[in-house]
C-alpha positions in Angstrom: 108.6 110.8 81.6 106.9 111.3 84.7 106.8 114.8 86.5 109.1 114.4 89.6 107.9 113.2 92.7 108.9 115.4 95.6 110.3 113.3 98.9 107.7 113.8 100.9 104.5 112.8 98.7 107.2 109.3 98.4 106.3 108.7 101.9 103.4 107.1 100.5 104.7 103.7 99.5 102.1 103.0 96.5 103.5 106.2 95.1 107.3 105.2 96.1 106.9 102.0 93.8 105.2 104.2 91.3 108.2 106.6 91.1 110.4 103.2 90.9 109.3 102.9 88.0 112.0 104.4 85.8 111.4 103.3 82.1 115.0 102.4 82.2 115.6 98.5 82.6 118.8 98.4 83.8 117.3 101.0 87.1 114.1 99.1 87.0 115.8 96.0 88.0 117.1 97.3 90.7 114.8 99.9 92.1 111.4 98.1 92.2 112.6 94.9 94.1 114.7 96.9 96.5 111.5 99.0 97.1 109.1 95.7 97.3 111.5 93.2 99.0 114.0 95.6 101.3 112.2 98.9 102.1 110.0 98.0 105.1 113.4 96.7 106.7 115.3 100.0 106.6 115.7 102.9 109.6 113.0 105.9 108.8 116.9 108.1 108.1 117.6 105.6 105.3 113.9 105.3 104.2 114.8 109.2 103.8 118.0 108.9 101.6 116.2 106.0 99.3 113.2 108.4 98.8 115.6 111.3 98.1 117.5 109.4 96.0 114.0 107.7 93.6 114.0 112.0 93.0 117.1 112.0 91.0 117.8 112.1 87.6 118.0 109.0 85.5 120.7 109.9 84.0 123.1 110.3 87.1 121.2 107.4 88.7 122.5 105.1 85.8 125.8 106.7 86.0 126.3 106.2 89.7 124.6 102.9 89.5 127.1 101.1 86.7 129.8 102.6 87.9 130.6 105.5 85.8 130.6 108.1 88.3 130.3 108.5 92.1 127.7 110.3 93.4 128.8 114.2 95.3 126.2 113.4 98.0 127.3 110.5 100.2 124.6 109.4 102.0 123.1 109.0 98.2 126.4 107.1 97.3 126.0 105.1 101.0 122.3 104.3 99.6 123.4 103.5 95.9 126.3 100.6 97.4 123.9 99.2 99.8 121.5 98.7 97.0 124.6 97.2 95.0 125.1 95.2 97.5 121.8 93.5 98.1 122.1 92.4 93.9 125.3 90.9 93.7 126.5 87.6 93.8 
């Protein structure tokens, strides 16, 4: 696994798609898109929360992202529906 990626070095967009990179298909599905296609469009506070939230774990990310758990931090959780949102149906 890669060494995590601290949220300011993120600001950097070639490394935020780098750290998008998960090596876990069902997050890489959804993170490098989002991060290609829907990143440029967001506020610099919820550029802030995405970039905090590519420094999480994979393992909560794939719980909070199918379902199994909510995230503690809401504006995390706020990040993780909008991204939910853009992939559905």
């Amino acid at each position: 696994m890669f060494p995590k990626q601290s949220e300011e070095v993120l600001k950097d967009k070639r490394r935020l798609i780098w750290a998008c990179r998960r090596g876990m298909l069902e997050l890489d599905v959804l993170f490098e898109p989002f991060v290609k296609e829907a990143y440029d469009e967001l506020s610099d506070e919820q550029k802030a929360v995405f970039r905090r939230l590519v420094t999480c774990d994979d393992p909560d990310l794939f719980a909070w992202f199918m379902g199994h758990k909510e995230c503690p931090d809401e504006e995390l959780q706020g990040m993780v529906d909008f991204m939910l949102s853009r992939v559905k149906v």
